[in-house]
ZALUMFI-142216 format. One line per 5 residues: number of its first residue (from 1); for each residue x negated, y negated, z of C-alpha. Coordinates in steps of 0.1 Angstrom, whole numbers, plus 5000, padded with zeros to 4 digits. Example, Ala and Ser with C-alpha at 12.3 -4.5 7.8 and 13.67 -1.06 7.14 Angstrom:
2
1	4877 5045 5078 | 4863 5011 5071
***
This chain:
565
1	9439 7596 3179 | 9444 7567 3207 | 9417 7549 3184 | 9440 7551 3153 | 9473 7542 3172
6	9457 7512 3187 | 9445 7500 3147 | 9479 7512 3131 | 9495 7489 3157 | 9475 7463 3150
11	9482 7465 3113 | 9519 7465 3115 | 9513 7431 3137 | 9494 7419 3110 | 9515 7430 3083
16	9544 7414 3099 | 9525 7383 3105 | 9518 7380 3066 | 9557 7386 3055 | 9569 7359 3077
21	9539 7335 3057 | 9555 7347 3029 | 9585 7337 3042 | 9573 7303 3049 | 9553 7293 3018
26	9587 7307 2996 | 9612 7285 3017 | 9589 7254 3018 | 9581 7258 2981 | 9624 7260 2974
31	9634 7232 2996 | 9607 7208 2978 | 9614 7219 2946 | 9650 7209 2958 | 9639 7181 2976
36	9622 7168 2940 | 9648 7176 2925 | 9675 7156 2949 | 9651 7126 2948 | 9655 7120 2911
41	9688 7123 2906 | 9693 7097 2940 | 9667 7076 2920 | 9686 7076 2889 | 9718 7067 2910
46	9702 7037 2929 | 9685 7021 2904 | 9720 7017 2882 | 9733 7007 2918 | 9705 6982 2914
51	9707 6974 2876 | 9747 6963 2885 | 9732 6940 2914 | 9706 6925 2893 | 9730 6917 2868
56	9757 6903 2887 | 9728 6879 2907 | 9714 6868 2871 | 9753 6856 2862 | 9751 6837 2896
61	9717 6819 2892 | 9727 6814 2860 | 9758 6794 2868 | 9735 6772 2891 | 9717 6765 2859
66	9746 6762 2837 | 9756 6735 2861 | 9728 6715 2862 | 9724 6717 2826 | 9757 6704 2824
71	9754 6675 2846 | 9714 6665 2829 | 9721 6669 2790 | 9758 6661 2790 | 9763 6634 2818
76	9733 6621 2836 | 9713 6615 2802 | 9745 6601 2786 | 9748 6575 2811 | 9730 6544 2831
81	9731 6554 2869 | 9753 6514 2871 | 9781 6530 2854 | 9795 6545 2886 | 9814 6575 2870
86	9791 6603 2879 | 9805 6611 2916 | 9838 6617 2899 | 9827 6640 2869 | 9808 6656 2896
91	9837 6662 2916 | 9856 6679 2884 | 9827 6702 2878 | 9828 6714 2915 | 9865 6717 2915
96	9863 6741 2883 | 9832 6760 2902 | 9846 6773 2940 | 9808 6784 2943 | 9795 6745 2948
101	9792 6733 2976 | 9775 6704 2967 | 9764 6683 2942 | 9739 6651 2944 | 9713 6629 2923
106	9681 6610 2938 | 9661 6587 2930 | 9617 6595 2931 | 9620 6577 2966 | 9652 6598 2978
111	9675 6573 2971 | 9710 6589 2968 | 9724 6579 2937 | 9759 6598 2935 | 9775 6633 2950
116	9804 6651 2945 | 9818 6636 2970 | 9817 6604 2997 | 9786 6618 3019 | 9763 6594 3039
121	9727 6604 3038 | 9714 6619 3073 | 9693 6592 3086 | 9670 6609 3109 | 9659 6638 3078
126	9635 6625 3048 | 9648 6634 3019 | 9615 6636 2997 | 9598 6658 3026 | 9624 6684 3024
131	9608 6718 3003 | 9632 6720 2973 | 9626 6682 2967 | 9589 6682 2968 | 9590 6714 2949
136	9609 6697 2920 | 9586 6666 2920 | 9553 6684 2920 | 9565 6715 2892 | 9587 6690 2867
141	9587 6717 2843 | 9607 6745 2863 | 9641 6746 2875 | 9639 6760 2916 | 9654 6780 2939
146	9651 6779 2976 | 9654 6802 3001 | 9692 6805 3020 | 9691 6771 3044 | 9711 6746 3063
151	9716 6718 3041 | 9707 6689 3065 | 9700 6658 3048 | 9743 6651 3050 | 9760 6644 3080
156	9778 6668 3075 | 9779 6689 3111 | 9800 6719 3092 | 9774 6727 3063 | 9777 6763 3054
161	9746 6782 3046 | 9733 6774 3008 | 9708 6781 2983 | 9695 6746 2967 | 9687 6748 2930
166	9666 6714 2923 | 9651 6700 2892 | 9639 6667 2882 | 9659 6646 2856 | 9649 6617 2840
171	9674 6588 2852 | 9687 6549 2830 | 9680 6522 2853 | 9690 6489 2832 | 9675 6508 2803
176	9647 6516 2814 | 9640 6558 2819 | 9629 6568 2857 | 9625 6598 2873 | 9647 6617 2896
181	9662 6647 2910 | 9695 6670 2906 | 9704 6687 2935 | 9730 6717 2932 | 9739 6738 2965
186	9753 6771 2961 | 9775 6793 2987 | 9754 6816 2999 | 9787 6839 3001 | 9784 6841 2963
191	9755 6865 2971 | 9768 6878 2999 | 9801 6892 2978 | 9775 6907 2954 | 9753 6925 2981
196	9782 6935 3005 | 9800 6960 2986 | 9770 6984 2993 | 9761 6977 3025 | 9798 6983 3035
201	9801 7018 3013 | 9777 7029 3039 | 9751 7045 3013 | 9726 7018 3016 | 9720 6979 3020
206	9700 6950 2996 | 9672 6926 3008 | 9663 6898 2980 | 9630 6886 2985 | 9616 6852 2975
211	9585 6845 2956 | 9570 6832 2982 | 9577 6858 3006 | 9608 6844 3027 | 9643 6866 3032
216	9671 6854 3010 | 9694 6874 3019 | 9692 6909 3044 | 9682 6916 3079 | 9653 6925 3081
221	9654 6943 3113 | 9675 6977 3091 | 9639 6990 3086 | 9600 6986 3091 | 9585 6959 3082
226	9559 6980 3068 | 9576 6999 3050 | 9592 6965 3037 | 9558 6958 3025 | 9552 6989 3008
231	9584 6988 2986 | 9575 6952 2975 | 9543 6967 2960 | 9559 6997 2946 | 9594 6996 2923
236	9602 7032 2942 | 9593 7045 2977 | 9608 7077 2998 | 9604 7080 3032 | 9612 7117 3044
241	9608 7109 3074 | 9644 7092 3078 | 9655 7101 3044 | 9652 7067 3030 | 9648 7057 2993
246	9634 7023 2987 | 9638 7010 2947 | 9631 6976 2939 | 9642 6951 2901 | 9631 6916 2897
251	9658 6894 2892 | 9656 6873 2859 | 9660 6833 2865 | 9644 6831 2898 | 9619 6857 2905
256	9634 6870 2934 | 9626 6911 2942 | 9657 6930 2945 | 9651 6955 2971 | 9677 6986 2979
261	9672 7007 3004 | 9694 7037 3005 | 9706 7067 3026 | 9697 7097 3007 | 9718 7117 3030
266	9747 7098 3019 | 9737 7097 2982 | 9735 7132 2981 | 9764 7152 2987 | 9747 7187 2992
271	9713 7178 3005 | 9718 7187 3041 | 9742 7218 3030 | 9711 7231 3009 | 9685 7223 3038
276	9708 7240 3059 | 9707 7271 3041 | 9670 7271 3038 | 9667 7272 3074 | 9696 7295 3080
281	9676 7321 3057 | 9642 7314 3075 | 9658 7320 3110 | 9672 7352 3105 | 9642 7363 3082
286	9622 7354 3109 | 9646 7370 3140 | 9638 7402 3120 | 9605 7402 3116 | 9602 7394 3155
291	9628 7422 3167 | 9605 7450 3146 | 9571 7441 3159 | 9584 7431 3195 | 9588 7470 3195
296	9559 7485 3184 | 9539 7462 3196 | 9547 7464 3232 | 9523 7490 3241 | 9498 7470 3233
301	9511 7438 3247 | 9519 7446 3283 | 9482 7456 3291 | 9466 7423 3273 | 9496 7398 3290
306	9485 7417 3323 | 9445 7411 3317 | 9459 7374 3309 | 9473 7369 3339 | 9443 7382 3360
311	9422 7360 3344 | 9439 7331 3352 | 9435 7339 3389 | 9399 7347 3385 | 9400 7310 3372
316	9415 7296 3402 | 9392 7317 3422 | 9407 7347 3433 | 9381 7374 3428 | 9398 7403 3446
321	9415 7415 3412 | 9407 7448 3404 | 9425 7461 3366 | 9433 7494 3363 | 9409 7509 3330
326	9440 7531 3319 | 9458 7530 3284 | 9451 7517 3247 | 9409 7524 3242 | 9406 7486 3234
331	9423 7479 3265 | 9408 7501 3288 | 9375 7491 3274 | 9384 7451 3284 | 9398 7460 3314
336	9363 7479 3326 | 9342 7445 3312 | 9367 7426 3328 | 9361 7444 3366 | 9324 7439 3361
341	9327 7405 3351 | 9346 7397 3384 | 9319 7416 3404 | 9293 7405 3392 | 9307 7365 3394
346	9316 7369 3433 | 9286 7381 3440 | 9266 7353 3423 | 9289 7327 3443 | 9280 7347 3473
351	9247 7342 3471 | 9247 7304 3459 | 9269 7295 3486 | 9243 7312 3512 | 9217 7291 3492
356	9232 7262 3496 | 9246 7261 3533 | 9209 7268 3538 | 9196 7241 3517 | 9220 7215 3535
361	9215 7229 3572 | 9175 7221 3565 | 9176 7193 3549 | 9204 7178 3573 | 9174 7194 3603
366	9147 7172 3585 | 9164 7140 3578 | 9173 7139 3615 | 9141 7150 3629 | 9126 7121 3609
371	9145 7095 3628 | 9128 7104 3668 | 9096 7108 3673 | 9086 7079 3653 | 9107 7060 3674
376	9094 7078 3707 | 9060 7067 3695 | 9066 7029 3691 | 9087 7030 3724 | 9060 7050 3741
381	9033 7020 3730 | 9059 6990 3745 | 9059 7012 3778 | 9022 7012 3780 | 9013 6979 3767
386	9042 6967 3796 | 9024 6988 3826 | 8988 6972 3812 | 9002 6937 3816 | 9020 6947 3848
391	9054 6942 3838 | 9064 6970 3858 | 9103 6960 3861 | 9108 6956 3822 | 9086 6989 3822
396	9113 7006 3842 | 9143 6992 3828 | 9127 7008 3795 | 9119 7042 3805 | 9155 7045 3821
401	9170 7028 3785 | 9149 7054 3764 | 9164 7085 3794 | 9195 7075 3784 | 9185 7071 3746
406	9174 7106 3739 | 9203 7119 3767 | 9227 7111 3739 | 9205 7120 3711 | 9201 7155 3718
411	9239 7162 3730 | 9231 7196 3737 | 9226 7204 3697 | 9256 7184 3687 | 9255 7168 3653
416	9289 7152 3663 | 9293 7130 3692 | 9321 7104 3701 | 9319 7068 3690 | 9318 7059 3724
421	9284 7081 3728 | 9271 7066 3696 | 9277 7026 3704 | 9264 7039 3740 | 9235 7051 3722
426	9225 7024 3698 | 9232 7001 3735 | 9204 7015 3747 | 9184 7013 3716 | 9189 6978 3715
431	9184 6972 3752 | 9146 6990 3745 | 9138 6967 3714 | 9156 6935 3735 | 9124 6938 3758
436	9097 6949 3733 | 9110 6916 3716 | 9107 6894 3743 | 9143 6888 3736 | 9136 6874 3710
441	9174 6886 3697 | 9208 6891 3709 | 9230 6918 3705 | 9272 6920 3704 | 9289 6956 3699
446	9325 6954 3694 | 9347 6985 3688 | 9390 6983 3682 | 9413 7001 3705 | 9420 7033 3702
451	9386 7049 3684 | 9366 7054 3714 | 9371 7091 3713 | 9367 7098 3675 | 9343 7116 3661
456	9311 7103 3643 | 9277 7118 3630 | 9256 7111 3653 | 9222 7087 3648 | 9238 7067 3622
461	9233 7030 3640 | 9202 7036 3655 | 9183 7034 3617 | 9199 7005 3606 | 9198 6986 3640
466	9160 6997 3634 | 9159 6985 3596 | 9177 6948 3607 | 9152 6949 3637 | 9117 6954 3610
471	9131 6935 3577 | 9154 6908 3591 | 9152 6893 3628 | 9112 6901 3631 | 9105 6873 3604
476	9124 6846 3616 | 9114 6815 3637 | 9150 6808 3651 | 9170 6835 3677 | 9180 6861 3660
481	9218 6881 3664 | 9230 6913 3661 | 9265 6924 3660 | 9281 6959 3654 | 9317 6962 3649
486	9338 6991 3648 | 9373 6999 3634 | 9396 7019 3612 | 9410 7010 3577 | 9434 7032 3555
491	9421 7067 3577 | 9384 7058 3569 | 9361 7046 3603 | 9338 7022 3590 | 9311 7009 3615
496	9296 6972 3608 | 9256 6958 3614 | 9252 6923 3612 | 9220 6905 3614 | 9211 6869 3610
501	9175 6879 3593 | 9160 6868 3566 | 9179 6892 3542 | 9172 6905 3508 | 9178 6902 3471
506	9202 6926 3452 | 9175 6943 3434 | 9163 6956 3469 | 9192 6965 3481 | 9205 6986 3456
511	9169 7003 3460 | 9171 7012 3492 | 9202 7037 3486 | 9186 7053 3456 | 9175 7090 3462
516	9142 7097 3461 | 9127 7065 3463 | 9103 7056 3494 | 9108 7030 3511 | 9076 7013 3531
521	9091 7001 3568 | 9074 6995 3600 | 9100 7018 3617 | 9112 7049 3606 | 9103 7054 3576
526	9136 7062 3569 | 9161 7036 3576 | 9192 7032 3558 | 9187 7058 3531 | 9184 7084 3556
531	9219 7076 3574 | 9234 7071 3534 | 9221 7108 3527 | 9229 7125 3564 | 9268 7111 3555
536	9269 7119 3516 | 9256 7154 3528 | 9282 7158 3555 | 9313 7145 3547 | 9307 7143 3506
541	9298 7113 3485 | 9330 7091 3486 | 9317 7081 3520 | 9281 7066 3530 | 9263 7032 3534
546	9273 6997 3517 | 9248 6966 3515 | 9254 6934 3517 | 9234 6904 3519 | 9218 6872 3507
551	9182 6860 3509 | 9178 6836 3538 | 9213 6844 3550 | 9210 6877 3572 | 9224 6912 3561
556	9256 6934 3566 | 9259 6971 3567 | 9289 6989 3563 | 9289 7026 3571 | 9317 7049 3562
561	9332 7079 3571 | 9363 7100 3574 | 9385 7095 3604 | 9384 7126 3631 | 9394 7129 3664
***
């Protein structure tokens, strides 16, 4: 019987997981059918927006041509540019047009022949370099358009914004036919009174786009550039994601793309009211489906939420939870796997966290048991070769150096003394190798204020004293130095040995600190790498033993740990 409650309540879940599907699929399906729908009827509505724009822009390119037609086949061809009269004819056709604003004829060599009116050329701009100039000389055969400009070649400091229309014209010197070219500048408010109606209505705004790219008219910063792009490729483009409809007409005389780019929120009246309602239904469909299951499902819930929860702490390693295996079969069945699982994972971490506290203890005991009797040994052979050549003095001053040597050393069992013992320590090291050396070296130790009395592993100098002693100072003709500095940086203690040896290349260097790898001294045996694993074993792996050095320029060690004490 629990059995079947526990499926039965998982079916009605289910079922009521499939209804609000249903629910989703059906109000997606409606509000894109709607959506389609919308779309055309705001394409249809743009595009005669467009076709009205398109139309009015053709009559207004067109008058730039009618005007220049007028001025070539009824004046310019009529007459010899001696006669004189064409500034005033061209003064009567601006006059008659208000959207002129102005009106000039060249020469090849940008000779100003006549204007509209009395304008002195701008001396400092060459008048064949400008574009619409060079355009009309190179493509005789086409009338142009440039792009919305400053027209500078006047000195004329209050020149409104214009699009040039140039063409070239063939020009009676004396009677004899050279070539030339018309000029005719348009107000660019001409377009801007065709564009602005829309832009100010709020439903949308119009780019015109030259052939070649360049903005005649629009700010470009209403939209994406890329999506800019896209609707020059396409003649229609909707964005959902802002509810933008992009439509695009070519304009007739010039080639210039029409671009709109309209608010389909505003073109539509009852788009948002309709997307409105197809959430409204959704909501309460789905406020419903949730109060129904919320109830029956609850039995089922609690116990699974509570199994949740416990494993979460299991996770961030609490492993005294204990669930009780009570309730639903399914859940009581999860909750007893779930109470062996936690059992059987604490005592697994028991039992590797014996292992490896053991594994670090011994290998921390073997490391440093390396380090001592190989050094008793050698120290034990200066003694007696000292006593055989009767050097008894340097012979005592030894014995009572290596006294105080392995006085520190042992500690009593410590494995962390004071940096006072351990610079005390590698003192007397030094002092011991000094006289086996024939001082041969000297030594400087150097600690800052204040760290005395915090706490260090202990035998970390004495190796790489030992190391500079056997690789660096041993193979040099001149005296040989030593210094060890100690201070605090940023709550890490970093301890310094500097020798003036014979160093070592990079390759070697970064060998010595690999694990594993054997490295062939005189001393120890174990050198730096020993100290670099003793720390990284100790305090953790952020911390441990730096190299530097350069061949023929000596060696520094930097040794790091955590600041105690």
């Amino acid at each position: 019987m629990e059995r079947f409650k526990s499926i039965k309540s998982l079916m009605i879940i289910c079922f009521t997981s499939i209804i609000v599907v249903v629910l989703l699929l059906t109000g997606t399906s409606l509000y894109k059918k709607f959506n389609d729908i919308a779309i055309h009827y705001a394409t249809q509505s743009a595009q005669q927006l467009m076709t009205q724009v398109k139309y009015s822009l053709d009559t207004y390119t067109r008058s730039m041509i009618d005007v220049s037609n007028t001025l070539y086949y009824k004046i310019i061809k009529n007459q010899s540019i001696q006669d004189n009269t064409f500034t005033s004819q061209m003064s009567l056709i601006q006059t008659t047009n208000n959207h002129i604003a102005n009106l000039a004829i060249f020469k090849e060599n940008g000779e100003l022949i006549a204007a509209n009116r009395y304008m002195h050329l701008n001396e400092a701009v060459d008048v064949t370099e400008e574009e619409w100039f060079k355009n009309a000389i190179q493509k005789q055969e086409n009338v142009h358009f440039s792009s919305p400009h400053k027209q500078v070649i006047f000195q004329d400091n209050n020149s409104p914004d214009v699009i040039t229309l140039s063409r070239v014209v063939s020009l009676n010197e004396n009677g004899n036919i050279i070539q030339g070219v018309l000029l005719v500048d348009m107000h660019l408010t001409g377009i801007k009174n065709i564009c602005a109606p829309i832009k100010d209505s709020d439903i949308g705004s119009i780019y015109i786009v030259a052939p070649d790219g360049g903005l005649v008219y629009g700010d470009l910063g209403a939209f994406e550039v890329g999506k800019f792009n896209e609707a020059i490729k396409n003649e229609v483009t909707v964005f959902e994601e802002d509810k933008r409809l992009i439509t695009l007409q070519m304009a007739g005389y010039t080639g210039w793309k029409v671009i709109g780019v309209w608010d389909l929120t505003k073109l539509l009246v009852d788009y948002d009211t309709f997307q409105n309602f197809i959430i409204a239904v959704f909501v309460v469909g789905f406020i419903l489906c949730i109060i129904g299951t919320l109830f029956i499902s609850s039995r089922l819930s609690a116990p699974l939420y509570k199994l949740q929860k416990s494993m979460k702490l299991v996770e961030e390693g609490n492993f005294n939870i204990r669930l009780p295996e009570e309730g639903e079969y399914i859940v009581s069945e999860l909750s007893k796997t779930f109470n062996r699982m936690v059992e059987r994972i604490k005592g697994l971490k028991h039992e590797i966290v014996t292992e490896q506290d053991d594994k670090r203890k011994k290998e921390m005991e073997v490391l440093q048991s390396q380090i001592n009797p190989h050094f008793l040994y050698n120290t034990l052979d200066s003694i007696i070769w000292l006593v055989e050549d009767e050097r008894n003095e340097e012979a005592t001053m030894m014995i009572t150096a290596l006294s105080r040597f392995f006085r520190i050393g042992i500690s009593g069992g410590k494995t962390i003394i004071t940096v006072r013992q351990e610079l005390e320590h590698a003192r007397n090291y030094l002092a011991i190798q000094k006289i086996r050396y024939k001082n041969k070296f000297e030594y400087f130790i150097e600690a800052e204020d204040g760290i005395m009395e915090c706490l260090t592993l202990k035998l970390i100098l004495q190796p790489i004293i030992e190391n500079a002693l056997y690789h660096g100072i041993q193979y040099i003709q001149h005296q040989g130095q030593i210094h060890i500095n100690v201070w605090e940086e940023e709550g890490v203690l970093i301890f310094s040995v500097q020798d003036n040896g014979v160093g070592m290349e990079e390759e070697v260097s970064t060998k010595l600190l690999e694990e594993g790898r054997t490295i062939q001294t005189k001393g120890s045996g174990v050198g730096v790498q020993n100290v670099h694993r003793r720390i990284q074993l100790y305090y953790g792996i952020e911390y441990g033993v730096e190299i530097q050095s350069e061949v023929d320029e000596g060696t520094t060690i930097l040794i790091k740990i955590p600041l105690e004490g």
